[in-house]
Backbone bond lengths (Angstrom), bond angles and torsions (degrees), N, CA, C in turn:
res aa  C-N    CA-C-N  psi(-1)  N-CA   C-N-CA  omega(-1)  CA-C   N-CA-C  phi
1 X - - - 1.441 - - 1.532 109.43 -
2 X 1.132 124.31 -26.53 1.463 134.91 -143.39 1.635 83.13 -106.63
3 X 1.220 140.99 -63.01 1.741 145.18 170.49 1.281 93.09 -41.11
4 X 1.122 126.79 -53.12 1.552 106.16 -155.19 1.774 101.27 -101.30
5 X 1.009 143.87 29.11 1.557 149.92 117.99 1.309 105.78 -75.26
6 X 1.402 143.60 -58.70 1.318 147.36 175.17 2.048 101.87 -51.02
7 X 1.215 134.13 -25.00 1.265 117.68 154.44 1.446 110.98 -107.69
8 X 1.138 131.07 -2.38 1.549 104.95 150.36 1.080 133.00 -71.07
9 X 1.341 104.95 -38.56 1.668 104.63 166.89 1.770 124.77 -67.69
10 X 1.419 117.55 -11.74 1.152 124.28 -173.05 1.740 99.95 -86.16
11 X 1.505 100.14 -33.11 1.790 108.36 178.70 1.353 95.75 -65.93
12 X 1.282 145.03 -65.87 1.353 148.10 -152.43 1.372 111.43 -56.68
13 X 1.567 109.92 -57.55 1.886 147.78 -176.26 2.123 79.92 -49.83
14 X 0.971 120.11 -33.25 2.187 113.58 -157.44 1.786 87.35 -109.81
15 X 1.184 109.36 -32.44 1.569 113.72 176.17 1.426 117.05 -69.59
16 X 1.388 123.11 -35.73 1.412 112.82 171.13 1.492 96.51 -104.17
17 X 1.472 132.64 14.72 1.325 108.32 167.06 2.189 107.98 64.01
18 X 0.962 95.16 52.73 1.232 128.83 166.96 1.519 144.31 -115.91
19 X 1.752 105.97 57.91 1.371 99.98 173.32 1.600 149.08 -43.58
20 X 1.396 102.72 -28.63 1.044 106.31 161.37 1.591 140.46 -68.18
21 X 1.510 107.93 -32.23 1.503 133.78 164.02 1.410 92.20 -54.94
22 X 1.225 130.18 -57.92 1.718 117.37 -170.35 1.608 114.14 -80.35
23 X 1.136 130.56 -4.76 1.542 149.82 156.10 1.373 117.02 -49.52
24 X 1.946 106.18 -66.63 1.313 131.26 154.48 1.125 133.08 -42.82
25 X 1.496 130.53 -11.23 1.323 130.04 -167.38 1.494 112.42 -103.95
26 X 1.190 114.84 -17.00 2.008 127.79 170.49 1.352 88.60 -74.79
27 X 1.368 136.37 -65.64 1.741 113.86 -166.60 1.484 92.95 -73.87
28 X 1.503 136.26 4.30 1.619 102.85 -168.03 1.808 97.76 -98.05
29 X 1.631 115.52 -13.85 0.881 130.34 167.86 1.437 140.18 -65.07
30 X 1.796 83.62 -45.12 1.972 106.10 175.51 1.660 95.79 -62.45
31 X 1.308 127.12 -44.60 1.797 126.44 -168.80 1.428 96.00 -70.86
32 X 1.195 139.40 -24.03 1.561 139.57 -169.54 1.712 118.34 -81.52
33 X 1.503 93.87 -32.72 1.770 111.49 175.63 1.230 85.73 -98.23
34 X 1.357 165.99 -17.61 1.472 130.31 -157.57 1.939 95.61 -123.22
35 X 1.574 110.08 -29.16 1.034 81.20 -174.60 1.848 111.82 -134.68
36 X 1.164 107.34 19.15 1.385 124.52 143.95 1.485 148.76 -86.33
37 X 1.663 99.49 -51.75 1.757 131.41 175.52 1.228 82.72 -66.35
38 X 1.672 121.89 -80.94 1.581 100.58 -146.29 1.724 120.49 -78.46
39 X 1.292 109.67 11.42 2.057 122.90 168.02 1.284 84.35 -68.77
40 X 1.512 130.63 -85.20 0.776 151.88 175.62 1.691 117.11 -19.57
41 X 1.085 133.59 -42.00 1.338 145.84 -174.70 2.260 100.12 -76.78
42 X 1.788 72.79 -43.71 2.084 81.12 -167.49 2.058 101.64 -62.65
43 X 1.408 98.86 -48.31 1.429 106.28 171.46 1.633 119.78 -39.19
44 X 1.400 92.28 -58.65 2.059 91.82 -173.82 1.113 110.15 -95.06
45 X 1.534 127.83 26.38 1.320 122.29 156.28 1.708 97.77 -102.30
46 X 1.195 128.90 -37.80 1.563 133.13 -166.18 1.522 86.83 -67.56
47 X 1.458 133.85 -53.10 1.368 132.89 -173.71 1.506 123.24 -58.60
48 X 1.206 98.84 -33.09 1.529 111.72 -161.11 1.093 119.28 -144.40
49 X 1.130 121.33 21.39 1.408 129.73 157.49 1.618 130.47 66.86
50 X 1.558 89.21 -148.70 1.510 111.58 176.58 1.804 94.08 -62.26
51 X 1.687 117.07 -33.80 1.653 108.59 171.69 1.319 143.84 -22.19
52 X 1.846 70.95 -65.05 1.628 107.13 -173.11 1.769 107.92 -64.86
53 X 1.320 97.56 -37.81 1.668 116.80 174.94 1.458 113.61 -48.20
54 X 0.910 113.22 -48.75 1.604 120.29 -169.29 1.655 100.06 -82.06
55 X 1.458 109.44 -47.81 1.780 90.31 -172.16 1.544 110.95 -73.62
56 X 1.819 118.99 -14.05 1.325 118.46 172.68 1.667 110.82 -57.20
57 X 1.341 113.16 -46.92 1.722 137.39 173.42 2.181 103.83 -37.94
58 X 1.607 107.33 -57.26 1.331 136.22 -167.25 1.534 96.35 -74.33
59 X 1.143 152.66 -56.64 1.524 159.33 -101.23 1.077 110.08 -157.14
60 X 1.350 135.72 91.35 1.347 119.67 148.97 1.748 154.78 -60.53
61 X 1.227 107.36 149.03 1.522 102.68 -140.65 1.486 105.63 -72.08
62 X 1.582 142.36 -46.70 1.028 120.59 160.54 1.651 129.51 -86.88
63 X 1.272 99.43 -30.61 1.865 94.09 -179.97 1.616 99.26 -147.53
């Protein structure tokens, strides 16, 4: 989900011809892995366990 907002916005950022929008998108990314993904990571391991554990093991986290 998170790649494919991270290339829509990268299509849009080259679509209006906006260097700076594509400048912006490494810190808009770094705040997305540090302080979304890994809330998110602490949550569905407390929920789901040893589960969640194994498909984290199986699955990689952005692509």
């Amino acid at each position: 989900m998170y790649v494919g907002f991270a290339v829509t916005y990268l299509a849009l950022a080259v679509g209006l011809d906006s260097p700076l929008a594509i400048v912006l998108l490494i810190p808009c990314l770094l705040v997305v892995d540090r302080f979304v993904i890994q809330r998110e990571e602490v949550y569905l391991a407390a929920r789901f366990g040893a589960d969640y554990e194994a498909y984290r093991r199986r699955v990689r986290r952005w692509l």
